[in-house]
VOMAR-132179 format. One record per residue (C-alpha): x, y negated, z. Coordinates in Angstrom, 2 decimals. Layout:
<nodes>
[[X; Y; Z]]
...
</nodes>
This chain:
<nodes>
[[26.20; -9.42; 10.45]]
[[22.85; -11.16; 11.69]]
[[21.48; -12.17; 8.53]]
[[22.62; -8.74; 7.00]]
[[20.61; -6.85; 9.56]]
[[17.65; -8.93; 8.99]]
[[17.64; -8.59; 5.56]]
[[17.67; -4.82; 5.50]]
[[14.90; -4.83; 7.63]]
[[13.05; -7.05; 5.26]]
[[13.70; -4.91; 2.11]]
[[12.92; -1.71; 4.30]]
[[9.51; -3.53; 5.28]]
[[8.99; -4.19; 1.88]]
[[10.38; -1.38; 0.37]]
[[7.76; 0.27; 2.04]]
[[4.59; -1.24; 0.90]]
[[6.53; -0.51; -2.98]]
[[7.28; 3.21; -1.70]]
[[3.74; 3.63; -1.01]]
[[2.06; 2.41; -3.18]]
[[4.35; 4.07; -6.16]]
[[3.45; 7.21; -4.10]]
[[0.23; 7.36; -5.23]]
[[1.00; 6.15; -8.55]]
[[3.28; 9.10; -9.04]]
[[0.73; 11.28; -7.73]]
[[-2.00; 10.40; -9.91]]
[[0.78; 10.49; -13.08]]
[[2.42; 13.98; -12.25]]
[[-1.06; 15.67; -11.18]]
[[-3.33; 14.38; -13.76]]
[[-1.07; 12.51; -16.57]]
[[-3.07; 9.46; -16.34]]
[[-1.67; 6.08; -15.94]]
[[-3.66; 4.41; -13.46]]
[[-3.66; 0.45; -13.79]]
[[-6.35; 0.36; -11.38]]
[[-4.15; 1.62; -8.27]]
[[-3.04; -2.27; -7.31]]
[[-6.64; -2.54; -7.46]]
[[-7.18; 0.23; -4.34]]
[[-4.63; -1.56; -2.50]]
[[-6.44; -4.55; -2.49]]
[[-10.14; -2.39; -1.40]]
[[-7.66; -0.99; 1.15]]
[[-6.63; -4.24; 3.01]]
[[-10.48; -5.82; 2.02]]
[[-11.83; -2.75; 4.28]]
[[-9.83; -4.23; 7.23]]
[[-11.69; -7.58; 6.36]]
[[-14.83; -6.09; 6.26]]
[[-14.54; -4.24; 9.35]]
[[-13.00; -8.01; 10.85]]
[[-16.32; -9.39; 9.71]]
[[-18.60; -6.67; 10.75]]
[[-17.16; -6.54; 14.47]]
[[-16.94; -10.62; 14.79]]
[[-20.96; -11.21; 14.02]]
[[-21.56; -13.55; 16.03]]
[[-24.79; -15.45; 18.33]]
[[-25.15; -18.46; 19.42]]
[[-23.91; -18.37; 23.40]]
[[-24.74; -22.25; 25.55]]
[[-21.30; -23.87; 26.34]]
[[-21.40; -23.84; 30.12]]
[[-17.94; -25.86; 29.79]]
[[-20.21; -29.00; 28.44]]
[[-22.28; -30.49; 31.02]]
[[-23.34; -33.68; 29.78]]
[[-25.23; -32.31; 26.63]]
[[-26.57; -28.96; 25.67]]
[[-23.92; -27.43; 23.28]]
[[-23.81; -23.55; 21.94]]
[[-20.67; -22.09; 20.92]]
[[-20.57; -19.00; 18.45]]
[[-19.52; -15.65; 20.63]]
[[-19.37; -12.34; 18.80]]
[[-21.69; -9.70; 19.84]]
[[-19.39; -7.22; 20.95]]
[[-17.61; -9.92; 23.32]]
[[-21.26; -10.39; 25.02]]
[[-22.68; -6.69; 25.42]]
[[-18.91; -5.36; 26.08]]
[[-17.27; -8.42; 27.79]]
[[-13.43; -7.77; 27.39]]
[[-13.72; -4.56; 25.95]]
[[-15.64; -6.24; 22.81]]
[[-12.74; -8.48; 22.94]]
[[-10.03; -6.13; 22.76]]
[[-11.66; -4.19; 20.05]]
[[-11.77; -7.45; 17.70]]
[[-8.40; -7.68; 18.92]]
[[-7.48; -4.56; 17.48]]
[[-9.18; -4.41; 14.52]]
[[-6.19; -4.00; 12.05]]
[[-4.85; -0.80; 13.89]]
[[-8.87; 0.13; 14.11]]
[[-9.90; -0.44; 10.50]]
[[-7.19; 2.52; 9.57]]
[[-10.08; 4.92; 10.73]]
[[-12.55; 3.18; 8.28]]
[[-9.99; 3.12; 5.95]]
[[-9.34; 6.77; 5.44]]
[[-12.64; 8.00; 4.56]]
[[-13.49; 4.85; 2.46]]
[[-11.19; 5.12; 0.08]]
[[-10.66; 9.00; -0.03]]
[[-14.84; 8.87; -1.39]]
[[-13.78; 5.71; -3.56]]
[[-11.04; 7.79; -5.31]]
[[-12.81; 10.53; -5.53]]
[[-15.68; 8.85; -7.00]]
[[-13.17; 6.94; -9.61]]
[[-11.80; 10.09; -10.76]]
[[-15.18; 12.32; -11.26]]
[[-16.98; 9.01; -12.36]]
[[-14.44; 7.67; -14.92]]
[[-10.72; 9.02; -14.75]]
[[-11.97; 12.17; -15.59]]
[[-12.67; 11.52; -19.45]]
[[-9.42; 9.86; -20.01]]
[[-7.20; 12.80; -19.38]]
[[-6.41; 14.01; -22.60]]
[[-6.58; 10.58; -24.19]]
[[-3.44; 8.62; -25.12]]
[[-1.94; 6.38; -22.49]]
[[-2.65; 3.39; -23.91]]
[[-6.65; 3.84; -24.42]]
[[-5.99; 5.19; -20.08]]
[[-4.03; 2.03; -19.36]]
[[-6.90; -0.35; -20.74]]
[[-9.64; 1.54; -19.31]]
[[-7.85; 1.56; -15.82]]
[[-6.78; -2.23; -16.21]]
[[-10.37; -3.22; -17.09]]
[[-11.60; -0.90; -13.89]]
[[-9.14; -3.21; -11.96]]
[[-10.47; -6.56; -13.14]]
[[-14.33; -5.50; -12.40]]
[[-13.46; -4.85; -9.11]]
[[-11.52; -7.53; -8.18]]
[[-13.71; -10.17; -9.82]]
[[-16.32; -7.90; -7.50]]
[[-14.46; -8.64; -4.13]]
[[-13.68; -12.37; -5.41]]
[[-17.84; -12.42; -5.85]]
[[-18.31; -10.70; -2.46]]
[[-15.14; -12.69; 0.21]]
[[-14.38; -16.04; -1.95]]
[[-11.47; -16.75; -4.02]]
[[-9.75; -18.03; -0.73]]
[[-7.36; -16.26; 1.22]]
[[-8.54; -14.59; 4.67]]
[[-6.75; -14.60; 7.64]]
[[-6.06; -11.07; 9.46]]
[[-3.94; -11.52; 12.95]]
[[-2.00; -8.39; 14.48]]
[[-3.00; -7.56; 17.83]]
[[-1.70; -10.15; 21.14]]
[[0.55; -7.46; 22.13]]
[[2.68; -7.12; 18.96]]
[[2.79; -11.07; 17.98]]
[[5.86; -10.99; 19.11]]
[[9.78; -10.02; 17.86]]
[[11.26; -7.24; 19.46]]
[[14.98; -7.97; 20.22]]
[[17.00; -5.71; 17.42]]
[[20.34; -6.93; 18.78]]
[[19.90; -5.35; 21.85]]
[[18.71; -2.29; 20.36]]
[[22.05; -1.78; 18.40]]
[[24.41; -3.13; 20.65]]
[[25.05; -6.22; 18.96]]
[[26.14; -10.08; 20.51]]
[[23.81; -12.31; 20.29]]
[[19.74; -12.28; 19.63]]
[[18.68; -10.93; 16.57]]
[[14.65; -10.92; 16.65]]
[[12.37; -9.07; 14.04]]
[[8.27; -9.07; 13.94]]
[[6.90; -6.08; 15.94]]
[[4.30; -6.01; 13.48]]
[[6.85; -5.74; 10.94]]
[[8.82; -2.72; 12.62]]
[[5.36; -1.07; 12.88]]
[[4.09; -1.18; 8.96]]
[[8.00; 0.23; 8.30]]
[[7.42; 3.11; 11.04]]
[[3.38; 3.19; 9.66]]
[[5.03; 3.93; 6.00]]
[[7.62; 6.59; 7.06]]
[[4.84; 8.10; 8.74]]
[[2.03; 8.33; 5.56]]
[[5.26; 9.34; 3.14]]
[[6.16; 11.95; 5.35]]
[[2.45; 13.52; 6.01]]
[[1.93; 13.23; 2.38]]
[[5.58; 15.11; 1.35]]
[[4.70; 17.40; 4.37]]
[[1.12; 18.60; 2.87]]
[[2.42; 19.31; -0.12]]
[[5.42; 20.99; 0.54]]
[[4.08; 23.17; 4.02]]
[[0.45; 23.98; 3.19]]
[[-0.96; 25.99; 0.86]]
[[-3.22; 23.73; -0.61]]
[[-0.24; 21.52; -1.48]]
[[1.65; 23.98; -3.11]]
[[-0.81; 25.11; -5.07]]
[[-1.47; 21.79; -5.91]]
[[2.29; 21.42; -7.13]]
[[2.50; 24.72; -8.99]]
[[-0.24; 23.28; -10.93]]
[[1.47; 20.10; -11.87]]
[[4.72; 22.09; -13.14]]
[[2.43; 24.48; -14.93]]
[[-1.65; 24.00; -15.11]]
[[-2.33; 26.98; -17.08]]
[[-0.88; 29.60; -15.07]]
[[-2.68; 28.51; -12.02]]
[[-6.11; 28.27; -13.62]]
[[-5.45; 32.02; -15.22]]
[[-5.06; 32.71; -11.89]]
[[-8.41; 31.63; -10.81]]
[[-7.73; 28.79; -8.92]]
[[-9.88; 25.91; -9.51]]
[[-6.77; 23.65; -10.26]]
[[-8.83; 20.72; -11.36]]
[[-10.75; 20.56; -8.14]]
[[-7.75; 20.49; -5.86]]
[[-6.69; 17.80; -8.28]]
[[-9.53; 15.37; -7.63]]
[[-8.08; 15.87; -3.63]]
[[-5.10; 14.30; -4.47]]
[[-6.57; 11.55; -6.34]]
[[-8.21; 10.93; -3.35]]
[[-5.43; 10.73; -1.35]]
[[-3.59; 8.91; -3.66]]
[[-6.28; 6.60; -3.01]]
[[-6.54; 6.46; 1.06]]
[[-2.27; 6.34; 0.65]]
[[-2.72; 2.91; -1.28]]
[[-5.57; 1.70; 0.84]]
[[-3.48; 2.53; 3.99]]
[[-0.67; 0.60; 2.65]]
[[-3.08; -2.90; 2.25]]
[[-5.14; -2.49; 5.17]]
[[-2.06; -2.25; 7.28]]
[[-0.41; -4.66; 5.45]]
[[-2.90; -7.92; 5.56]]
[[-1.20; -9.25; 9.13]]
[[1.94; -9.82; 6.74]]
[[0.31; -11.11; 3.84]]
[[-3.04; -12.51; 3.76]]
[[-5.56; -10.69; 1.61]]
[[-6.96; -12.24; -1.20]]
[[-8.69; -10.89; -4.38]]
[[-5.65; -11.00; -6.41]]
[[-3.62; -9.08; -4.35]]
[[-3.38; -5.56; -5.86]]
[[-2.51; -7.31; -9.15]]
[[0.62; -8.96; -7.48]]
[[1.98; -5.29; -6.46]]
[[0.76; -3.66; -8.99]]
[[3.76; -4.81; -11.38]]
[[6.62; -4.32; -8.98]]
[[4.97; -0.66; -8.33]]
[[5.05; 0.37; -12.34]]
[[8.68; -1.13; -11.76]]
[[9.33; 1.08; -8.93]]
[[7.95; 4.39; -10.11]]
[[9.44; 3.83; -13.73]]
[[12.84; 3.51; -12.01]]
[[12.53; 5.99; -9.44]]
[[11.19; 8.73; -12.54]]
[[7.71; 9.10; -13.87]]
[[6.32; 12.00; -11.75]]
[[9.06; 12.23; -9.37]]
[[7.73; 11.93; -6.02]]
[[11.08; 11.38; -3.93]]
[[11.95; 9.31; -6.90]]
[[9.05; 7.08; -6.39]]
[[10.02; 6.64; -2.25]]
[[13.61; 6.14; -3.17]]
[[13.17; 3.72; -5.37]]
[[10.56; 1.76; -3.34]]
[[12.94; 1.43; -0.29]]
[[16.17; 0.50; -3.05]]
[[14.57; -2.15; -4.80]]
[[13.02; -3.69; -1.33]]
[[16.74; -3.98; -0.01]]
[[17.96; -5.97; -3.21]]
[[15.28; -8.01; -3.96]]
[[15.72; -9.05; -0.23]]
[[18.99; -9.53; 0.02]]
[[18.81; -11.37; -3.52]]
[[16.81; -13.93; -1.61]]
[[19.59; -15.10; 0.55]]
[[20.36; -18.63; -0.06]]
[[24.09; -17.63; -0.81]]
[[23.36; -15.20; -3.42]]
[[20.75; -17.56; -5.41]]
[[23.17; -20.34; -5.09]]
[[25.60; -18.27; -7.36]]
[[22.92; -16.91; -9.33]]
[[19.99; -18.91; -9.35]]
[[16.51; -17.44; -9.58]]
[[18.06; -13.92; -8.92]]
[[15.78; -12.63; -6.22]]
[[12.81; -13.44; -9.16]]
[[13.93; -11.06; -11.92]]
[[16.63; -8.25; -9.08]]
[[14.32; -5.72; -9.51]]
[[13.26; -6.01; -13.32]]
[[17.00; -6.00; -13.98]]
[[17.71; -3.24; -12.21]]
[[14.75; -1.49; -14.15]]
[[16.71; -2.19; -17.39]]
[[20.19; -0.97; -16.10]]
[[18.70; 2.42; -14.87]]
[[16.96; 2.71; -18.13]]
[[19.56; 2.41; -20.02]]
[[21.88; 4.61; -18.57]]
[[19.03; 7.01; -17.67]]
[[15.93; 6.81; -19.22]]
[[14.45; 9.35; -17.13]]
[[14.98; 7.46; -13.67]]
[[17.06; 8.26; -11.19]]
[[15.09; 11.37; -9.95]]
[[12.77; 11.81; -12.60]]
[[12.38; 15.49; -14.80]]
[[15.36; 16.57; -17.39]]
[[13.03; 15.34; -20.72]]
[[10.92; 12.95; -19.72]]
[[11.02; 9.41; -21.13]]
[[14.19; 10.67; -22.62]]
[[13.96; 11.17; -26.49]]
</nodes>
């Protein structure tokens, strides 16, 4: 019972940063018909702003060790620790929770900027001249962050107070202690959180409905006088700040590196092909799904009666749904079927 618990929790944790990150992927597909390769790529700005902002805040001077009396030594102090004493401290402290404020506006402008700068002149293209456009977007800009941080991995620590496991056991009454990362329970409540403001603006506002008449029928909306295209370039934003939320909040789990939009960036195709193309809930419930199996695939018992399972779970399950239902499991009567 433990190790099933725990392993629900993992896929939910990682079903989450899939969910996400197909979110905006399905976005992008059902309001503009592009498919954007370069969305593992804004995950990987997203998480990278959290770095910045790490490096920014942890400038440092030289301070004289007053712990060393023998020799004059200096030790490296950041400059918010010596105008700001603990505060400054705290604040580096925090900077993962913090850098979801820089995060926001950066990469709503950076999506906004792709889509007006380049996205734009794709739309009516095939999908294969948007895919290598997009994919060659994605390789600039990580071989621009590899230029700019290092090929090497960089270390981002969740704040002192949630280091620790919270007790899940006790939570739901079970014998025994059954521990889980806080940091881990927070990304999955983080996730619920930016799926439901995101399924909340565009089902309760005007804007978003608007926004969704115009992806069932463009046309009618711009007859209509509605500026449909501009409204459009929004939610390519957002698609954008949804992604970047998902790595910026997600570097404490998995240490940021240049490559790192590329390694999710498969699994999310994955995700939003089995969920349905342009199916939004689709997109979420396949995200959490194929986080719970390819975590409980991982179990030592499971790849001991099928080796190497937990490597190919979710591409298998791709092919199964496919074949029985080419459109996905929520995805629109006609599409991807022949």
């Amino acid at each position: 019972m433990d190790a099933i618990l725990l392993q629900l929790l993992n896929g939910l944790d990682k079903g989450g940063a899939y969910a996400l990150i197909a979110l905006g992927l399905t976005l992008t597909f059902g309001t503009l018909g592009v498919v954007n390769f370069a969305h593992g790529a804004l995950f990987m700005l997203g998480a990278f702003c959290a770095v910045l902002l790490q490096e920014v805040l942890t400038i440092s001077t030289q301070v004289r060790d007053e712990s060393i009396t023998f020799f004059e030594a200096f030790k490296e102090v950041p400059y918010l620790v010596t105008w700001f004493g603990d505060a400054g401290a705290t604040i580096i402290d925090w900077v993962v929770p913090i850098s979801v404020l820089v995060t926001i506006p950066v990469m709503l402008l950076i999506g906004i900027a792709f889509e007006r700068g380049l996205i734009r002149f794709f739309y009516k293209r095939p999908h294969a001249e948007q895919i290598l456009v997009t994919f060659g977007l994605a390789i600039v800009l990580q071989e621009l962050v590899k230029a700019g941080f290092g090929a090497n991995p960089i270390p981002m620590d969740a704040p002192d107070a949630l280091r620790g496991s919270a007790n899940i056991g006790q939570w739901v009454g079970a014998e025994g202690v059954i521990t889980y990362p806080w940091w881990r329970l927070l990304y999955l409540a983080s996730s619920i959180v930016i799926i439901g403001a995101v399924f909340a603006f565009l089902n309760l506002t005007t804007y978003g409905m608007v926004v969704r008449a115009g992806m069932a029928d463009r046309e009618t909306v711009q007859i209509l006088g509605i500026d449909i295209q501009r409204r459009f370039t929004v939610v390519f934003g957002i698609a954008a700040v949804v992604a970047g939320l998902a790595g910026a909040l997600y570097t404490p789990i998995l240490t940021p590196n240049y490559n790192i939009g590329m390694d999710f960036l498969v699994l999310s195709f994955v995700v939003v092909v089995v969920g349905g193309m342009g199916s939004l809930g689709g997109a979420v419930l396949a995200g959490y799904l194929l986080g719970i199996l390819q975590s409980f695939a991982s179990l030592n018992e499971v790849k001991e009666f099928v080796p190497g399972i937990d490597q190919v779970i979710i591409y298998l399950v791709a092919v199964i749904v496919l074949l029985a239902r080419p459109r996905g499991l929520l995805g629109r009567k006609g599409v991807m079927e022949a």
